[in-house]
N, C-alpha and C positions, 0 to 999 in steps of 0.2 A: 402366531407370534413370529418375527420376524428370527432369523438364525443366529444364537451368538457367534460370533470371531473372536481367536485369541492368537494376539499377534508376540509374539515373544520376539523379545530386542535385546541384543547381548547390553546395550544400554539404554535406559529411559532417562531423558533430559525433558522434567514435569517444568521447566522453569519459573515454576514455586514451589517451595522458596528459593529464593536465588542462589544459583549454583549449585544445586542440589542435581545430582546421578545416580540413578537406582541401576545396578548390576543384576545381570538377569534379572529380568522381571519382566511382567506380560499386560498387555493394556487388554482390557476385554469388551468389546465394544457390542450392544444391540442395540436394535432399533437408529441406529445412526449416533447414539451418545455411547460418552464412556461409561461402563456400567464399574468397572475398578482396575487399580492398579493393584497388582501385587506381585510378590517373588514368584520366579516359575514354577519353582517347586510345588508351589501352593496353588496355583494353579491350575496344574497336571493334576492333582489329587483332587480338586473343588469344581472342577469343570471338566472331567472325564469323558470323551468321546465327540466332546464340541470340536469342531470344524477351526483348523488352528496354522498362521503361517509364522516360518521361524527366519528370524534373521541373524543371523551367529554373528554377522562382523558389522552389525550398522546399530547407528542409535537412533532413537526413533522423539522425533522433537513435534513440537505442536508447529500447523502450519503458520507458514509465513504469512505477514500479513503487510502488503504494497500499500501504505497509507497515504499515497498521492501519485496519482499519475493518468494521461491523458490516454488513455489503453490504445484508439485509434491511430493514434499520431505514428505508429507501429510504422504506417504506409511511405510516414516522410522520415525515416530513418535514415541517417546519411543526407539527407535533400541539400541541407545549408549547414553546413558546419562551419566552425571558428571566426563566429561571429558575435559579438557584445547581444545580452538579451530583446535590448529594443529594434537595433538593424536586424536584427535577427528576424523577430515580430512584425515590423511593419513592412519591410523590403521584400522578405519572403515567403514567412509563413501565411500572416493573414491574406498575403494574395492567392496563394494557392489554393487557401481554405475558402477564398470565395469562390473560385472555379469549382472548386472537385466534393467539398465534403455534401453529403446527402446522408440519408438513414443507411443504404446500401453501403458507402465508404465507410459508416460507421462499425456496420454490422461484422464488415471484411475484415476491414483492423483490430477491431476487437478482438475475433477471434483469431489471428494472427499473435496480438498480446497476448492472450489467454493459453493460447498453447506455449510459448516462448515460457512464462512465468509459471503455469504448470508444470512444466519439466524443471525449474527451478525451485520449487518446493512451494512455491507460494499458492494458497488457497482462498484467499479474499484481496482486492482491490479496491480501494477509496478513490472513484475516477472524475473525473471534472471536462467534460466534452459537448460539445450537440449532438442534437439526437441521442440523449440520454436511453430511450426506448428498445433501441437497435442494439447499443451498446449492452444491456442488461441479455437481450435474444441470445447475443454472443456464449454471453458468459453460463449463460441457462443450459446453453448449449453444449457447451464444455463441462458444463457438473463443477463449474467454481464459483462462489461466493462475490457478489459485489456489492460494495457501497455507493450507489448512482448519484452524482452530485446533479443535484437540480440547477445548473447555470445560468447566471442575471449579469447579462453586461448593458450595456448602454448604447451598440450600435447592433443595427441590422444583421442577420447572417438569413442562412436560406432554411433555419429552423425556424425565426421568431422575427416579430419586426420590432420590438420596444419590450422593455423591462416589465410589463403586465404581460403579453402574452410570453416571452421566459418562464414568467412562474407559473402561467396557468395553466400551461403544456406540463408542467412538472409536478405542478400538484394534483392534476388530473392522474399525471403516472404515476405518481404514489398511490391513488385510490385504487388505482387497476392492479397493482401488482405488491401493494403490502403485505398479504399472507403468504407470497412466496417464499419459502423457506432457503431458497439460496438471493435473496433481496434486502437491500435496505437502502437508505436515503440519507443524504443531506442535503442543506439547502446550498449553493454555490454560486457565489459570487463573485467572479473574477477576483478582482486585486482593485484596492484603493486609486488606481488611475484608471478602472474600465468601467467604475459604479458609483452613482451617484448620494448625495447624502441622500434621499429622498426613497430611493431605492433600500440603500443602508436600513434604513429606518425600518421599509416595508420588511427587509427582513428579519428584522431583530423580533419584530413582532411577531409573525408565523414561527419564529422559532422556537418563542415562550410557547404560541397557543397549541404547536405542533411535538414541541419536544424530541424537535431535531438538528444534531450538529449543523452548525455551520464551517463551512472548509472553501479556505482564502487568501490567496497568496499575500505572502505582508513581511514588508522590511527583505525585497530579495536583495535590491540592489542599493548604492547608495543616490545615486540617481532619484528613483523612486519616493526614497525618504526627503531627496532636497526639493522634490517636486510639491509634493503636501506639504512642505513648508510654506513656498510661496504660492501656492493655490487654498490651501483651507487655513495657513497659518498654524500648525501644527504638527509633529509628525505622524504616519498613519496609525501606532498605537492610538496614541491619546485621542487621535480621530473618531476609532471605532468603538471606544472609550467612551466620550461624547455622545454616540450615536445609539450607547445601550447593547452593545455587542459581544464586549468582554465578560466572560462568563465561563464556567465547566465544558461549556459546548464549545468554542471555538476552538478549531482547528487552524493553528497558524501556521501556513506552507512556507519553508523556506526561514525566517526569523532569522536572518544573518547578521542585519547591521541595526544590531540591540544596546542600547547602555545597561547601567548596571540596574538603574534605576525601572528602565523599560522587564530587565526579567525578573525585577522584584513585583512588578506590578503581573506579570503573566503569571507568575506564582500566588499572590495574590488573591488572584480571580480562577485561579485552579484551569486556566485553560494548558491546551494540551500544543507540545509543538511539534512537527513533520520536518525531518531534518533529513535532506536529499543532497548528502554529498556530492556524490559524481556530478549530476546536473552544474553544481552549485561553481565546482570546481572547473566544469567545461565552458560555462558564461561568464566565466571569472567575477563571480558576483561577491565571493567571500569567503569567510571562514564564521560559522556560526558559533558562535559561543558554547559548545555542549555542557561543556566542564562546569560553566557558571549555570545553567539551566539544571543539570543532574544535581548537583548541590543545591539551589534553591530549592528545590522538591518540584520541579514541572515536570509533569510525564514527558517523555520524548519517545516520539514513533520516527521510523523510517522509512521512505519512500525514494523510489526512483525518477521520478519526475516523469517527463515522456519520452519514449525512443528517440526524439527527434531531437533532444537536449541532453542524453547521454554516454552512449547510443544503444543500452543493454539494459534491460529490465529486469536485472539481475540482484535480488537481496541477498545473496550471499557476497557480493562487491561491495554491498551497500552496509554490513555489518564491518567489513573490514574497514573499508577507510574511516567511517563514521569513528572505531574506536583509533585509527592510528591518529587521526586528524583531533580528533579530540586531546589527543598525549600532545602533539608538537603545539597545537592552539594554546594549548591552555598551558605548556612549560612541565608538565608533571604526568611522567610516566605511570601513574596510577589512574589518572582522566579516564574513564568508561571501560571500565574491565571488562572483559569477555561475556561474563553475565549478564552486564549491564549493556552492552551490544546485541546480545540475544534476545534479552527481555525488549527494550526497542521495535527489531523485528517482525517479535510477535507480542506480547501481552501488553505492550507497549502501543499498537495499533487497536486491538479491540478496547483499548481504556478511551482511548479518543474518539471512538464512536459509541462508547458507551455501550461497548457490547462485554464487557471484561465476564459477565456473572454466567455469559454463553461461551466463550471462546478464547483464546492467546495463550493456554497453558493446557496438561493434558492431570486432567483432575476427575473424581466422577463426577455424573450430571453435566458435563459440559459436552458440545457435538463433540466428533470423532472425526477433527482436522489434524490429520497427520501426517508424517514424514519420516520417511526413511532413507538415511543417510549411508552409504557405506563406507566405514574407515579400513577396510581393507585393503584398499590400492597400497601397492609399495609406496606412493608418493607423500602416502601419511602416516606411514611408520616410523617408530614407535606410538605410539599411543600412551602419554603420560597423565594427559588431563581433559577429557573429550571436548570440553564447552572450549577449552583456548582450540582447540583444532576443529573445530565448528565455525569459527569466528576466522580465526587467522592462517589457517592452513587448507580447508576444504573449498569446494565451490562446487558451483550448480549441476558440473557433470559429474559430482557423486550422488544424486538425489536418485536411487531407484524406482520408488516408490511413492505415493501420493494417496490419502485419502477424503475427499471430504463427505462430513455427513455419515460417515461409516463404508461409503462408496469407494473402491477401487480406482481413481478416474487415470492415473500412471498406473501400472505393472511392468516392472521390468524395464524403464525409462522408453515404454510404450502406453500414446497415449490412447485412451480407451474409446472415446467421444469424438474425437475428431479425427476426421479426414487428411492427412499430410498433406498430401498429391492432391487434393482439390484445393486444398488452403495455397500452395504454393504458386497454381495456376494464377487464383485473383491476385496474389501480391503482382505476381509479372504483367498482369494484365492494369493494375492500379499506377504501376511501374509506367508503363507506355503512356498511358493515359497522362498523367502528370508531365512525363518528359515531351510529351508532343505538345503539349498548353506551354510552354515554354520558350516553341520557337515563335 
C-alpha cells in the first residue's frame, strides 16, 4: 500500500463551500487521493507515526486549473505584440506556424508552459494546439494534468491536411492514451471563422457518441460576430445553436461580445464559459460580461489564453483582474468576490470538463492536486482574510509547493521532473530558429 502523507497547512482553502478556511488542519492524502481533511490536532493522534510535512505560514488550495490555452505558443512569447487579434493571426502568427511548428516545436513549448504554470500553482491545462500528441508527452512529462483539445479547422497545417484527418489523428489519440491518469480530451474546433457548418455538425455528433467537451473560441471579438452575420446570417451563438452544439459540454473561449439574451441562452443550455482576461484586454477585444454570466448561473472558468497573447501564463493574474474587471464592467463593487474568483480558477475549470466529481476542490475521494501558498512574505502581511489575499494580493512567486496526484512535482519552488538548463537551451535554440526565418 502506497505511504500516507499528512500535510498540515496553517490554512486549508477546500473551496467548498465557498469561502470556507479551515485553521490548522491537515489534508491526508494516499494513494494519489485525499483520503481526509481534518484539524491537526486530530490528526497527530489518528495518524500517528505517518510521514508528515508542515507548512506553518502557507495555505494550502486545490490546484489551479488553466482552462484555455495554447501551451506551445510558449516559443512565440513576445514574437508580435500590440497587434488587433486578426493582423495578429494572419500577418504573423499563422506564418510562422507554417514554418516552424512540428511535433518536436510542440513537444519543446509545452514543456516550457508546463514548467512556467507549474511554478505557478497550476496542475491541469485545457490546450487547443497541433500535434496534440507531443503536447500531452510534455505534460506526462512534467507529472501535470492536461486536457488535450482534439483540433478541427479547415485549412492545411503540417499536422493534417482537411477537417477528416484533424479528427482522426485525434481520435486515434484519444484510443491510445485514455487510461492515462494524467489525460483527457476534448474535441476542438477553432472558432466559428476557421470551421465549417459541415464540420460543426461532424462534431456535435462525436460529442453526443463520445461524451466529450467541446472547447471553442466564440464571440472573442466584435469583428467575428459581424462576420457570421453576413456569412451564415446569424451570430455565432445561434449558429452553433443551429448546429446542435449548445449543450453542458461546451466550452466557450472568450464570450466577450454577449447580449443579455445570448447569456440567458448559455445558462440555459448549462454551458460552461472560459474567461481570459489578460489576453482579452492585450487584443483589446473586450470586456466580457462576468457579472451578468455569475448571476445567470453559468459556470465561469479561467484561462490564460496563450504566451503569445498575454504574455504570462499566470492564474494568479488571471484571478486578479478577472474579479477587478468584473467590479468596474459591471458598475458594482460586489461583481465576483474573491471566492468566486478562486472558485473560477479552479472548481470552476474541472465543472467545464466535467471532471468536478475528480478534482477543483480539496475534498475526500478527490485526486491530491495541491498547492502551497506562502502568506508569509512581509509583502502580505497582515493577514485578515486569506481567499481576499489569494486573489488580490498574492502571486505566482509565492507558490512553494505543487502536488499532483499525491506527487511532489514543485518542492521548495523546485521543479522535480524537468530539466531547467536543458529546457532553456531549446527555447534559445527555437528563439534563433524563428528569428532567422524572418530575414
Amino acid at each position: 500500500m502506497t505511504e500516507r502523507q499528512l500535510i498540515n497547512a496553517r490554512w486549508v482553502v477546500p473551496v467548498e463551500p465557498a469561502g470556507a478556511v479551515l485553521e490548522r488542519h491537515t489534508v491526508v492524502v494516499q494513494a494519489g487521493r485525499i483520503e481526509a481533511v481534518l484539524p491537526a490536532a486530530q490528526a497527530a493522534e489518528r495518524y500517528a507515526g505517518c510521514a508528515h510535512i508542515d507548512l506553518p505560514g502557507h495555505a494550502l488550495i486545490p490546484g489551479l486549473f488553466n482552462a484555455h490555452t495554447h501551451a506551445a505558443m510558449a516559443l512565440m512569447r513576445g514574437f508580435a505584440d500590440d497587434l488587433p487579434l486578426m493582423r495578429w493571426l494572419e500577418e504573423h502568427v499563422w506564418p510562422v506556424e507554417a514554418k516552424h511548428v512540428s511535433a518536436e516545436f510542440v513537444k519543446d513549448g509545452t514543456l516550457l508552459a508546463c514548467a512556467e504554470m507549474l511554478r505557478g500553482g497550476v496542475t491541469c491545462f485545457n490546450d487547443m494546439y497541433f500535434f496534440p500528441e507531443a503536447a500531452l508527452e510534455a505534460a506526462v512529462q512534467a507529472g501535470m494534468r492536461a486536457s488535450l483539445g482534439l483540433i478541427v479547422v479547415e485549412f492545411p497545417s503540417a499536422y493534417a491536411s482537411d477537417p477528416q484527418s484533424y479528427l482522426a489523428q485525434g481520435l486515434a489519440l484519444r484510443d491510445r492514451w485514455r487510461e492515462h491518469p494524467l489525460a483527457s480530451f476534448c474535441l476542438a474546433p477553432h472558432a466559428p471563422y476557421t470551421v465549417s457548418d459541415a464540420t460543426f455538425r461532424r462534431v456535435a455528433q462525436l460529442a453526443a457518441e463520445l461524451e466529450l467537451p467541446v472547447h471553442v473560441h466564440v464571440h472573442e471579438t466584435a469583428d467575428e460576430v459581424a462576420r457570421s452575420v453576413a456569412e451564415h446570417g446569424v451570430r455565432p451563438l445561434a449558429r452553433l445553436e443551429r448546429l446542435g452544439l449548445l449543450g453542458p459540454n461546451l466550452i466557450a473561449v472568450h464570450a466577450v461580445h454577449l447580449t443579455a439574451q445570448e447569456v440567458a441562452l448559455l445558462a440555459k443550455h448549462r454551458a460552461s464559459v472560459v474567461h481570459c482576461p489578460s489576453s482579452n484586454l492585450k487584443l483589446a477585444s473586450g470586456f466580457a460580461p462576468v457579472a451578468q454570466l455569475l448571476a445567470a448561473g453559468v459556470n465561469v472558468a479561467l484561462g490564460t489564453d496563450g504566451a503569445a497573447s498575454n504574455n504570462r501564463l499566470d492564474m494568479f493574474t488571471e484571478m486578479r483582474l478577472a474579479a477587478l474587471l468584473a467590479k468596474a464592467a459591471g458598475g458594482d463593487a460586489e461583481a465576483m468576490p474573491a471566492h468566486a474568483a478562486l472558485r473560477a480558477a479552479t472548481l470552476g475549470g474541472a465543472i467545464a470538463l466535467g471532471a468536478e466529481a475528480r478534482f477543483g476542490s480539496i475534498a475526500p475521494g478527490k485526486a491530491a492536486d495541491l498547492v502551497a501558498v506562502g502568506l508569509d512574505d512581509l509583502s502580505l502581511q497582515p493577514v485578515y482574510d486569506v481567499v481576499s489575499h489569494l486573489v488580490y494580493a498574492c502571486g505566482r512567486e509565492h507558490v512553494s509547493d505543487v502536488w499532483v496526484g499525491g506527487e511532489r512535482v514543485l518542492r521548495e519552488r523546485q521543479l522535480t521532473r524537468v530539466d531547467i538548463a536543458d529546457l532553456q537551451g531549446r527555447a534559445a535554440l527555437w528563439q534563433t530558429k524563428i528569428l532567422n526565418s524572418l530575414k
